[in-house]
FIKOLZA-1660 file (N, C-alpha, C; in steps of 0.1 Angstrom, whole numbers, plus 5000, padded with zeros to 4 digits):
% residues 216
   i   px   py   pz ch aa at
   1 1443 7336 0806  A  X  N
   1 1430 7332 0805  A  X CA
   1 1420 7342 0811  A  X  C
   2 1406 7344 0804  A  X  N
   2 1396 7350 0807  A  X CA
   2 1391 7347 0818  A  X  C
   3 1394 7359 0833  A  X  N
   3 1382 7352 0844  A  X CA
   3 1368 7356 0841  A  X  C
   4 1364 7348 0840  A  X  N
   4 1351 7355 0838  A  X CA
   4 1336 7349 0851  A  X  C
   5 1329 7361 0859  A  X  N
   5 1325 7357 0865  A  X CA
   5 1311 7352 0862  A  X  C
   6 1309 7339 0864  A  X  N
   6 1299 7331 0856  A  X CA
   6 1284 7336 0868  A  X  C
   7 1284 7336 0880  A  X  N
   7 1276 7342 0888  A  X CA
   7 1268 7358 0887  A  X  C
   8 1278 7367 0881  A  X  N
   8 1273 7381 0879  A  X CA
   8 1269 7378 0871  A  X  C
   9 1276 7373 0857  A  X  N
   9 1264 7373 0846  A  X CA
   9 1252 7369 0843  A  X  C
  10 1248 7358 0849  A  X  N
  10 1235 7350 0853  A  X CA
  10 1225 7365 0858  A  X  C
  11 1233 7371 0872  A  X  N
  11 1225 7378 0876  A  X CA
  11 1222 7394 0872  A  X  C
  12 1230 7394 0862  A  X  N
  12 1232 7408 0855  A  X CA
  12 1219 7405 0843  A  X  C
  13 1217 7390 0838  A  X  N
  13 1211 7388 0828  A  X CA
  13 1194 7389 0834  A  X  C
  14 1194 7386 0846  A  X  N
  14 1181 7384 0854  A  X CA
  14 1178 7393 0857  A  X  C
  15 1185 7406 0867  A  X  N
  15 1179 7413 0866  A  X CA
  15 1176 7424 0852  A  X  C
  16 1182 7421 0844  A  X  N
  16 1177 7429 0830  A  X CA
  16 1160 7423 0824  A  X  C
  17 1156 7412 0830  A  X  N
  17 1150 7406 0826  A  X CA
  17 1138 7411 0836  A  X  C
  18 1140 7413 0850  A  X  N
  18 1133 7419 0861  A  X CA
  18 1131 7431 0857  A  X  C
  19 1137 7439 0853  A  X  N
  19 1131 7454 0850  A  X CA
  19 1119 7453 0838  A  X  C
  20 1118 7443 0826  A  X  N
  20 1111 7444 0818  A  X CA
  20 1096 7436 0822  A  X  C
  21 1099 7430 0832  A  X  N
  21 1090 7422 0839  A  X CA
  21 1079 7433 0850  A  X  C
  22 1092 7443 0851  A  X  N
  22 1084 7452 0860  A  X CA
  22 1079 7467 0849  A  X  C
  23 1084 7467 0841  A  X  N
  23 1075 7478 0833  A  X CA
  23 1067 7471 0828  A  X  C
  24 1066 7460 0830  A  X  N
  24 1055 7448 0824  A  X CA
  24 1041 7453 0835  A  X  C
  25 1041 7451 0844  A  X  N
  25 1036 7454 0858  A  X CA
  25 1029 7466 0854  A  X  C
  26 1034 7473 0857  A  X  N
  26 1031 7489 0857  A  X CA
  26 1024 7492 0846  A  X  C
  27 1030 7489 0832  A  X  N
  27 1020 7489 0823  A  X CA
  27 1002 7486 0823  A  X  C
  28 1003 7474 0831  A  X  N
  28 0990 7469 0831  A  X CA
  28 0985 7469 0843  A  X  C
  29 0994 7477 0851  A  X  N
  29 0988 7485 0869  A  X CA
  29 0979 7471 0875  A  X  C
  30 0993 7466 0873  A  X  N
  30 0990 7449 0887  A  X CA
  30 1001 7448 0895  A  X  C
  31 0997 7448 0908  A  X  N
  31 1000 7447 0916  A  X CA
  31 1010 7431 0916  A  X  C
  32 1024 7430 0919  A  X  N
  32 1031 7419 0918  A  X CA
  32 1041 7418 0933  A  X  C
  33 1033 7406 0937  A  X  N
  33 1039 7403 0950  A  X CA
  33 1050 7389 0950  A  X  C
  34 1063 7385 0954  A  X  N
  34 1072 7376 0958  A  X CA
  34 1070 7370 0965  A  X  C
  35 1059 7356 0964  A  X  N
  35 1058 7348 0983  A  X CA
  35 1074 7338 0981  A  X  C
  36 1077 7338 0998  A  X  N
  36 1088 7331 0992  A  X CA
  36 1086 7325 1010  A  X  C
  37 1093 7311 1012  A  X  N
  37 1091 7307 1026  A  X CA
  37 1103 7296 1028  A  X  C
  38 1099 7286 1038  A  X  N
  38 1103 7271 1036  A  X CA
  38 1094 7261 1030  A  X  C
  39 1101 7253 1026  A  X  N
  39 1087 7242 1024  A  X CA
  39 1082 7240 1036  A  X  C
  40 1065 7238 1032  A  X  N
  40 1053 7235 1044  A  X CA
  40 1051 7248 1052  A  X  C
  41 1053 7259 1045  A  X  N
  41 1051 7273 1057  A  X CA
  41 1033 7275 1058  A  X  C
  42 1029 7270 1046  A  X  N
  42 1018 7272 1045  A  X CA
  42 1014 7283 1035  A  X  C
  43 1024 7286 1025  A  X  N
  43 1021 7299 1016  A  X CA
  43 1002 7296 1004  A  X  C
  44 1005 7283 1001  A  X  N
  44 0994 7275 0992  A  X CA
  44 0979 7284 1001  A  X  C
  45 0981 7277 1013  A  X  N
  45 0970 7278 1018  A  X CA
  45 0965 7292 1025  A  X  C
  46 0974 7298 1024  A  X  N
  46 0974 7313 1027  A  X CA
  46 0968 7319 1014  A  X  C
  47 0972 7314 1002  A  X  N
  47 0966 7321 0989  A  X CA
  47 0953 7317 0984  A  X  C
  48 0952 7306 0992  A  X  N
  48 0940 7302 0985  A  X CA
  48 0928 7308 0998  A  X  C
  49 0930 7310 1004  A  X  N
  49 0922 7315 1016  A  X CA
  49 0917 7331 1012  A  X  C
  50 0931 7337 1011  A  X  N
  50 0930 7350 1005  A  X CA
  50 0922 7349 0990  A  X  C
  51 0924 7345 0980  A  X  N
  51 0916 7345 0970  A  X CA
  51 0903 7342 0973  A  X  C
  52 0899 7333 0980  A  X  N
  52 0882 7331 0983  A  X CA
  52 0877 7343 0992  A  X  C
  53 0886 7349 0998  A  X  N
  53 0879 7356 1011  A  X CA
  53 0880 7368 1003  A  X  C
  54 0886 7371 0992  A  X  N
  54 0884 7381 0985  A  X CA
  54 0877 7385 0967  A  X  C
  55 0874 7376 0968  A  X  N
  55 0861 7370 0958  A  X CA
  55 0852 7384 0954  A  X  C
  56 0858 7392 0948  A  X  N
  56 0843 7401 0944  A  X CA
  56 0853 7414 0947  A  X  C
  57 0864 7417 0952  A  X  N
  57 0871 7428 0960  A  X CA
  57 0885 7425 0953  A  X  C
  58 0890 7415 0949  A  X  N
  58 0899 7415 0944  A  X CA
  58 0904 7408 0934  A  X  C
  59 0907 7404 0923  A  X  N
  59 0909 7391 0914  A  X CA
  59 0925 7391 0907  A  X  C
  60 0927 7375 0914  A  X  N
  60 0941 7372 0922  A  X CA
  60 0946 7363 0908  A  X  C
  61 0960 7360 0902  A  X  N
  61 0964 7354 0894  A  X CA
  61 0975 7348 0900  A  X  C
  62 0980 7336 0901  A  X  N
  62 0994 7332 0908  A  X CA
  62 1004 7321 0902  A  X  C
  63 1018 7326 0901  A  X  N
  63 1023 7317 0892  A  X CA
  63 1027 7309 0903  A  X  C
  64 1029 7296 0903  A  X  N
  64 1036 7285 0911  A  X CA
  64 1048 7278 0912  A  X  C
  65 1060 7280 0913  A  X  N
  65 1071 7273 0918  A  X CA
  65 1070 7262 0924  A  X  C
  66 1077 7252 0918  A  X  N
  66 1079 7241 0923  A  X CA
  66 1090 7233 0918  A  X  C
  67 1097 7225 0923  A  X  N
  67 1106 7215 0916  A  X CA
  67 1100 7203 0912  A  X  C
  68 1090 7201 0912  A  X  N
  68 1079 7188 0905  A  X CA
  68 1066 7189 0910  A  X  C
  69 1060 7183 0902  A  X  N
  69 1045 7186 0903  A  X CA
  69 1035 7196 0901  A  X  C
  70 1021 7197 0901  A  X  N
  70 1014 7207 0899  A  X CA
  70 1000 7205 0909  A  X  C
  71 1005 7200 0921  A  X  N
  71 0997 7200 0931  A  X CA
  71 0991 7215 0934  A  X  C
  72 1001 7223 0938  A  X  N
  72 1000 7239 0944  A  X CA
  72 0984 7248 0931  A  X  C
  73 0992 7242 0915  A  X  N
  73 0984 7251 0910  A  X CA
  73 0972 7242 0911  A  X  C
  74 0970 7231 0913  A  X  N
  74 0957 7226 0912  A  X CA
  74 0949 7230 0926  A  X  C
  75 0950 7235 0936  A  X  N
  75 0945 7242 0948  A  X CA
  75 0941 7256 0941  A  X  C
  76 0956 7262 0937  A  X  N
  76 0950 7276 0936  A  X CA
  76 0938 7273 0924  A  X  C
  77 0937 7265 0910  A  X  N
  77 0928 7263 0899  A  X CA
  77 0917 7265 0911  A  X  C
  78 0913 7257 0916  A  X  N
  78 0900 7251 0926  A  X CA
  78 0891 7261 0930  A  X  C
  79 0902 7270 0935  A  X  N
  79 0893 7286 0939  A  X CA
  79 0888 7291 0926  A  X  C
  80 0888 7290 0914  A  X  N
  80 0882 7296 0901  A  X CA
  80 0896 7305 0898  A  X  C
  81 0910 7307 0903  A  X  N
  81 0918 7317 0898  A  X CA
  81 0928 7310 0893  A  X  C
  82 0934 7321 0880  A  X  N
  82 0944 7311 0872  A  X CA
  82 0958 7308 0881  A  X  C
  83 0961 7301 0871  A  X  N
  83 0975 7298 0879  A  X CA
  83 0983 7291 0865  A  X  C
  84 0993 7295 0866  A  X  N
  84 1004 7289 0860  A  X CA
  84 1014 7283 0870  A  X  C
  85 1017 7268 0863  A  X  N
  85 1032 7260 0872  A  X CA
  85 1045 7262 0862  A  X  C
  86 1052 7262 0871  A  X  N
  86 1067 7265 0868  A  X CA
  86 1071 7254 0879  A  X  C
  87 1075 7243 0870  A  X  N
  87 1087 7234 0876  A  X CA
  87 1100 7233 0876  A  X  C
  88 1111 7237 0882  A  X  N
  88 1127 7237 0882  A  X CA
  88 1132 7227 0882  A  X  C
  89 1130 7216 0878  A  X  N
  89 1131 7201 0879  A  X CA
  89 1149 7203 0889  A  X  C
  90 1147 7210 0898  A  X  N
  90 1158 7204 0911  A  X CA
  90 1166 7222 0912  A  X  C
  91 1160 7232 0907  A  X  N
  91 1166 7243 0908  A  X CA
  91 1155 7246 0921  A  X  C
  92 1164 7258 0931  A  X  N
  92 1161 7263 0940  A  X CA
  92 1151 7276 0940  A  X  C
  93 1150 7280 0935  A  X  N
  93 1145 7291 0932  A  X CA
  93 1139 7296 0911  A  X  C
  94 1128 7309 0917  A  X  N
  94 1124 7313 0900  A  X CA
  94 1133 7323 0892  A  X  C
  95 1132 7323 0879  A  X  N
  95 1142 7334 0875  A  X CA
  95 1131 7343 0867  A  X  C
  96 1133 7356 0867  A  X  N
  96 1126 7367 0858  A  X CA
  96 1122 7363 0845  A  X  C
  97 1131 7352 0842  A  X  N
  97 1130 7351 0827  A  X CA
  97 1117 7343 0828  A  X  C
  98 1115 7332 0837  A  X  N
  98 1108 7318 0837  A  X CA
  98 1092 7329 0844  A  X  C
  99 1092 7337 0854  A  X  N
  99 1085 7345 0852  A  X CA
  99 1077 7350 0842  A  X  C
 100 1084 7360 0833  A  X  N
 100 1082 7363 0823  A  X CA
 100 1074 7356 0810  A  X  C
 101 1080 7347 0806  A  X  N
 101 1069 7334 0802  A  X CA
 101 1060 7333 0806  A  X  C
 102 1057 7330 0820  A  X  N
 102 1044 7325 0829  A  X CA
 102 1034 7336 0826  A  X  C
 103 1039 7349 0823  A  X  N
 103 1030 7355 0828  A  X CA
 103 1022 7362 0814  A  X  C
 104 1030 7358 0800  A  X  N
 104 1025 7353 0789  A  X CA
 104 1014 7346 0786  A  X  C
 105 1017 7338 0792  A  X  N
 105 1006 7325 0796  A  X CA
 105 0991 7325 0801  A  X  C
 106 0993 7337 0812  A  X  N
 106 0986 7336 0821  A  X CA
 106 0971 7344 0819  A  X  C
 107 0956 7345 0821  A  X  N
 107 0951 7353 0815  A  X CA
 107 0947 7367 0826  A  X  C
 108 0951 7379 0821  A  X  N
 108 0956 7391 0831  A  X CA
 108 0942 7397 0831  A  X  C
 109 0934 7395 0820  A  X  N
 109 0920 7403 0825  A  X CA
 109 0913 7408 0837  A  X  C
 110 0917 7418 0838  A  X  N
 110 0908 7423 0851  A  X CA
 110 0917 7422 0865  A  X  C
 111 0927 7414 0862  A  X  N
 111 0938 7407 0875  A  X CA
 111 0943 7421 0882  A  X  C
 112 0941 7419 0893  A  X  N
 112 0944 7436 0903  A  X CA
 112 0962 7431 0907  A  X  C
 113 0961 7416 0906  A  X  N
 113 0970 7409 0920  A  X CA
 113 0977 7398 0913  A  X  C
 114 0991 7399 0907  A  X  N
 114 0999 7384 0906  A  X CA
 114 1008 7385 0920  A  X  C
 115 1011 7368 0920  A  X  N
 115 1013 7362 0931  A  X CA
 115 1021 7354 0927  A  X  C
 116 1038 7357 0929  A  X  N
 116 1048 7342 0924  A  X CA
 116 1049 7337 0938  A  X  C
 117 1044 7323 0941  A  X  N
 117 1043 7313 0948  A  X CA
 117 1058 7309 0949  A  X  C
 118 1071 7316 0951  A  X  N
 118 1086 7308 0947  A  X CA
 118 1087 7291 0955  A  X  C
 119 1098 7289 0949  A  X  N
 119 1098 7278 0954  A  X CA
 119 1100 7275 0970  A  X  C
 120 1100 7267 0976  A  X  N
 120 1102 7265 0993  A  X CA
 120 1117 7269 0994  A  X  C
 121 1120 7277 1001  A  X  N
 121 1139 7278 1002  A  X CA
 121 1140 7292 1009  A  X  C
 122 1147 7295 1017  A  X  N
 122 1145 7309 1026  A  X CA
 122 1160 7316 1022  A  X  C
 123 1170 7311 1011  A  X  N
 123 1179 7312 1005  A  X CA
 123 1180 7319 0993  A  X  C
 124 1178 7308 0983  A  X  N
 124 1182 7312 0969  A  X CA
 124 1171 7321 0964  A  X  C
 125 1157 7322 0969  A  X  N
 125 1148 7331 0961  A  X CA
 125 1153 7346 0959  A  X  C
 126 1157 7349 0978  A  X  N
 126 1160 7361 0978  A  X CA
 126 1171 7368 0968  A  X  C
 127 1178 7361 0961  A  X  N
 127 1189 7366 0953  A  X CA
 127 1182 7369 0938  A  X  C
 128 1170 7365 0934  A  X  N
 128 1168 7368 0924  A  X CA
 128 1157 7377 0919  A  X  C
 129 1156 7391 0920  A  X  N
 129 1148 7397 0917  A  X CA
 129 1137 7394 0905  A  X  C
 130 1122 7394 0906  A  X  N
 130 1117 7392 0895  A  X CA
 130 1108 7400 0886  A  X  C
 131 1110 7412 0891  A  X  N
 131 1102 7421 0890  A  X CA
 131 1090 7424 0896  A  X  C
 132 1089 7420 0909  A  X  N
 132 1079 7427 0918  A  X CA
 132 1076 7437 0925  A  X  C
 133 1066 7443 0931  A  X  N
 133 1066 7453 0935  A  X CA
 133 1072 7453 0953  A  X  C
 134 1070 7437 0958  A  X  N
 134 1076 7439 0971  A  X CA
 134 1075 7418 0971  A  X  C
 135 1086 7421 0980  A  X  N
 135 1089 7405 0990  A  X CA
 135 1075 7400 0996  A  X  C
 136 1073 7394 1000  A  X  N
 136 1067 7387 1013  A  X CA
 136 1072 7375 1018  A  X  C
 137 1076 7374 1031  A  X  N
 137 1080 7358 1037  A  X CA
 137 1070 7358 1045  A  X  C
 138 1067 7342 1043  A  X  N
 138 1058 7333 1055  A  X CA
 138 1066 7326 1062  A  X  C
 139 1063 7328 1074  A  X  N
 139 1072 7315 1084  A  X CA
 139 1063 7313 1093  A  X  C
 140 1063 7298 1097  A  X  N
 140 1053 7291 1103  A  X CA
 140 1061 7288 1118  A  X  C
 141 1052 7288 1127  A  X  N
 141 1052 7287 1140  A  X CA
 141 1057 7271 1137  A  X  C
 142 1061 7260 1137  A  X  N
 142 1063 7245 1131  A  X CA
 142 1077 7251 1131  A  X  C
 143 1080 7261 1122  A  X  N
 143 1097 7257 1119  A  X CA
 143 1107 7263 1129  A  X  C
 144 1103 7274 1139  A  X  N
 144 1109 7276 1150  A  X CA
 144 1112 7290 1149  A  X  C
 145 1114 7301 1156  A  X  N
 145 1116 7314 1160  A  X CA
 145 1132 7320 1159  A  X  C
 146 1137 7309 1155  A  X  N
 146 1153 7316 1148  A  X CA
 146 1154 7320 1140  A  X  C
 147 1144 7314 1128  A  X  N
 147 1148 7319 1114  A  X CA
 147 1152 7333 1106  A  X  C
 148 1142 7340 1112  A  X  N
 148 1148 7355 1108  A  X CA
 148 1160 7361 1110  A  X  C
 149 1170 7357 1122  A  X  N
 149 1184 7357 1129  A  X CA
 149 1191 7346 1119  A  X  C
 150 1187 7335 1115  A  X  N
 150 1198 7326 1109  A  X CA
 150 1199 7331 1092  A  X  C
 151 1184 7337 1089  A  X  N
 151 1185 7337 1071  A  X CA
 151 1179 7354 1070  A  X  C
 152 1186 7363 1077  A  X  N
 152 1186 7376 1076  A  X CA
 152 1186 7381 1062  A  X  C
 153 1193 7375 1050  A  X  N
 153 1190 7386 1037  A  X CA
 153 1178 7382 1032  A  X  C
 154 1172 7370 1036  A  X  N
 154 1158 7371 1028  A  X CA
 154 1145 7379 1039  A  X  C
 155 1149 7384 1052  A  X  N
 155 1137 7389 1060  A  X CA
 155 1140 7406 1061  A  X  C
 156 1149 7406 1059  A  X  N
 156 1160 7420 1053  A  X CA
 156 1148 7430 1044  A  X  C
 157 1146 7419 1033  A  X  N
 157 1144 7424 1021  A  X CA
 157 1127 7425 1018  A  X  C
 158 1114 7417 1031  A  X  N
 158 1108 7414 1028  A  X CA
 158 1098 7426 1037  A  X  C
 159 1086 7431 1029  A  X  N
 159 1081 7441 1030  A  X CA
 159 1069 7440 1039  A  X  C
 160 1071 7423 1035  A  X  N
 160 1054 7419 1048  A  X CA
 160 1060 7409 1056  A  X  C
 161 1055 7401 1066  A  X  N
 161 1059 7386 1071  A  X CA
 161 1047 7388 1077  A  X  C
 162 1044 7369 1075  A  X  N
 162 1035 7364 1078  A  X CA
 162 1040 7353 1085  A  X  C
 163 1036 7354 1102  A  X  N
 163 1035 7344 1110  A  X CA
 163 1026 7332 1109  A  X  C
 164 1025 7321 1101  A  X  N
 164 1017 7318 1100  A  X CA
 164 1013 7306 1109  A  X  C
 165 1002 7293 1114  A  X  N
 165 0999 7286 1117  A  X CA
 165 1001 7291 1135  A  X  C
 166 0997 7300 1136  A  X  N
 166 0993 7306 1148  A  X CA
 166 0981 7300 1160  A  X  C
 167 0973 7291 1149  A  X  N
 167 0966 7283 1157  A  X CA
 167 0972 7269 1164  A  X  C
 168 0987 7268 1163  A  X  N
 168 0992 7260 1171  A  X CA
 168 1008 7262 1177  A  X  C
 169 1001 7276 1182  A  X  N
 169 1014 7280 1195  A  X CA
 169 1011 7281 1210  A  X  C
 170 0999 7271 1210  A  X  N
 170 0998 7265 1226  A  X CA
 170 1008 7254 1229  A  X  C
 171 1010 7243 1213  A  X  N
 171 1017 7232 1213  A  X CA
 171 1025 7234 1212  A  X  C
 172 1034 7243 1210  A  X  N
 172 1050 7249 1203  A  X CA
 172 1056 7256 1215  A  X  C
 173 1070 7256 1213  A  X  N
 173 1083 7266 1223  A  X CA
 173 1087 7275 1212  A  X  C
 174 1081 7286 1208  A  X  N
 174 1077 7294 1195  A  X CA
 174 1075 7309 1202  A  X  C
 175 1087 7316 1202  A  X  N
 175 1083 7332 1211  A  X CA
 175 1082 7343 1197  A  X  C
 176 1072 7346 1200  A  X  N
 176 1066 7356 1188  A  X CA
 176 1080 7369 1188  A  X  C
 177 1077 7375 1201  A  X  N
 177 1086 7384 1202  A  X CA
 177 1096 7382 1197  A  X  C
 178 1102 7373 1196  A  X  N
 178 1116 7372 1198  A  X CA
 178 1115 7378 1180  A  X  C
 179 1112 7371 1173  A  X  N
 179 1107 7368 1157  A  X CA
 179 1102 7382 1157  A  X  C
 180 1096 7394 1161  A  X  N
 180 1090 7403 1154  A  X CA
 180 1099 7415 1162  A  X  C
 181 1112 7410 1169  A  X  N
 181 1122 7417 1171  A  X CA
 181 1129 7418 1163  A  X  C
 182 1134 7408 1161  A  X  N
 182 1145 7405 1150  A  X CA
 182 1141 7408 1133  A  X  C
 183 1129 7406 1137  A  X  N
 183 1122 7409 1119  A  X CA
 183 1125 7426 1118  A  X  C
 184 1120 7432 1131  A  X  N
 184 1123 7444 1129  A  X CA
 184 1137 7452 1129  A  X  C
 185 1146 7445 1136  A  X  N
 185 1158 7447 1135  A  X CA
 185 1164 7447 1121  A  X  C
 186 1157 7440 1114  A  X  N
 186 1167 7438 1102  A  X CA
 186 1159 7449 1091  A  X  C
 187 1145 7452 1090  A  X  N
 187 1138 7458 1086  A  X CA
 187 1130 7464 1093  A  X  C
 188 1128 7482 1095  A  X  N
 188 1124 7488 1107  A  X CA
 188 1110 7489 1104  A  X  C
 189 1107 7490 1088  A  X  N
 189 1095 7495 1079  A  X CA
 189 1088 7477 1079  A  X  C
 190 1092 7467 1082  A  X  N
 190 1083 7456 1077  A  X CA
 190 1066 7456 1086  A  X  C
 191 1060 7450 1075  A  X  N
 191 1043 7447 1084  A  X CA
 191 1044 7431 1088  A  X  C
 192 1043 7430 1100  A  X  N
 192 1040 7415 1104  A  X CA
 192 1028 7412 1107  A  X  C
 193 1023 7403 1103  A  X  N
 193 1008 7396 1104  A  X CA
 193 1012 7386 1112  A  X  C
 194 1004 7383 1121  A  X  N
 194 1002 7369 1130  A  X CA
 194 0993 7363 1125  A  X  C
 195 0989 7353 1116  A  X  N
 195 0977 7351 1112  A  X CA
 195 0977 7328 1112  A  X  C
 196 0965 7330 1110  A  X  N
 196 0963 7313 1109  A  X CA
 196 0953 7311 1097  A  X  C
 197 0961 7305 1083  A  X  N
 197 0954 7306 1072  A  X CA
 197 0946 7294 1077  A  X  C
 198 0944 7284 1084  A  X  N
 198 0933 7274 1084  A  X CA
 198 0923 7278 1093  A  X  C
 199 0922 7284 1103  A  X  N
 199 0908 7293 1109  A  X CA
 199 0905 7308 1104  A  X  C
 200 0915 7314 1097  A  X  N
 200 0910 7327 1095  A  X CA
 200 0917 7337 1104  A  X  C
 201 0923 7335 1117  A  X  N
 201 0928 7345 1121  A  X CA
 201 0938 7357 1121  A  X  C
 202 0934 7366 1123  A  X  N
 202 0941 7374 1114  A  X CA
 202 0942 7376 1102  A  X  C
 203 0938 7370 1090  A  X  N
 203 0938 7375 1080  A  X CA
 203 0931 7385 1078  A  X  C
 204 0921 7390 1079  A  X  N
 204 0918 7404 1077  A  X CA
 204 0927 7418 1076  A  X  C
 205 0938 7418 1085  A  X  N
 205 0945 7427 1082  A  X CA
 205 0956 7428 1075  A  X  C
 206 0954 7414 1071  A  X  N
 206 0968 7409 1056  A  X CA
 206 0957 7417 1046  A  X  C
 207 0947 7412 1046  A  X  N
 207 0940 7415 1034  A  X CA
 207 0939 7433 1031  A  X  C
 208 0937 7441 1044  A  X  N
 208 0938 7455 1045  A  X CA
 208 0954 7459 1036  A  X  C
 209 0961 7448 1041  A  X  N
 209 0973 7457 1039  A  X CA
 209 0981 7455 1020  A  X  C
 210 0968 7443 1013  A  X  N
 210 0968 7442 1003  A  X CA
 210 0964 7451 0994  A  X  C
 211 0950 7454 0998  A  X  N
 211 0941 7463 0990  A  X CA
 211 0950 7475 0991  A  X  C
 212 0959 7480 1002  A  X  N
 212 0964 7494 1004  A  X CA
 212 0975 7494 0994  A  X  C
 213 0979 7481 0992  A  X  N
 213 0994 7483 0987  A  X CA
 213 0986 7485 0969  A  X  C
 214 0974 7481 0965  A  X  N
 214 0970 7487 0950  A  X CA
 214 0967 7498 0947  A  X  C
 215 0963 7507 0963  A  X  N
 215 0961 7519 0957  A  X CA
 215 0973 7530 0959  A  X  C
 216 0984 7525 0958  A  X  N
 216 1000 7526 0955  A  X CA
 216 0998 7534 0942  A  X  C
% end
């Protein structure tokens, strides 16, 4: 009998699908970022902050991940920027291909900046390339200061991290250090932002490190 590895192929098929997603990119010199987190990290509100606070400086497009609903793209709609939903009705993560469609869809005029919103999972996203130009993980002060030590291939791989909900580590047992040790340990090159997308802090130098990454 034929073994045949049903896992490589999927992923042999995806990333073939990621490279044409990424001459996709380049062609039309947009900038394509990976958010990927837990559920509740706060990614939504992170983009929707950055899209208003960059209003006139930057114009942002974001596709949305989810396993039901179209709550996320009706936030990002609100700000005036498109968005396309992608629901996995119980799948963990986006694939290149489901990508790819979205971004068919989507209207690119003028767009400096797409944004795949992946689904909540600090797991399965990392495995699937979608043709972007870099990772970013959010992790929230809320889910605890081990994570980057417990789910190393996805903070491994990610080019930014965002500490987010920073405005509530008076109330938390939440050691920064510990988290931008280990973030660095696993990745010597990553940018860590400490930021609090509901007051504003710190985001300004997420947003520096946006604008730099377009004139790439």
């Amino acid at each position: 009998m034929l073994n045949v590895d049903v896992k490589k192929k999927i992923l042999d098929a995806n990333e073939e699908c990621a490279v044409a997603n990424t001459r996709f990119f380049t062609e039309k010199k947009i900038l394509c970022l990976n958010m990927i987190s837990s559920p509740g990290s706060g990614k939504t509100t992170i983009l929707t902050r950055t899209i208003t606070d960059l209003n006139g400086k930057l114009k942002i497009a974001v596709i949305e991940g989810d396993i039901q609903t179209e709550y996320d793209a009706d936030r990002i709609r609100a700000t005036g920027a498109a968005a396309i939903q992608i629901n996995t009705h119980g799948a963990c993560h986006l694939t290149a291909e489901q990508v790819s469609h979205a971004l068919h869809g989507l209207p690119l005029k003028d767009v400096g900046l797409v944004v795949v919103e992946n689904v909540g999972n600090l797991v399965c996203p990392s495995a699937f390339e979608l043709g972007e130009d870099a990772k970013v993980v959010v992790l929230s002060t809320a889910e605890g200061d081990d994570k980057p030590a417990k789910y190393p291939g996805t903070f491994a791989k990610a080019a930014a991290v965002l500490i987010n909900k920073t405005d509530l580590l008076h109330a938390l047992d939440f050691d920064l250090d510990r988290v931008k040790t280990d973030c660095r340990r696993l990745n010597h090159n990553v940018k860590i932002f400490e930021v609090s997308a509901k007051t504003g802090k710190g985001m300004p130098a997420w947003y520096d490190w946006l604008l730099s990454r377009l004139q790439k």
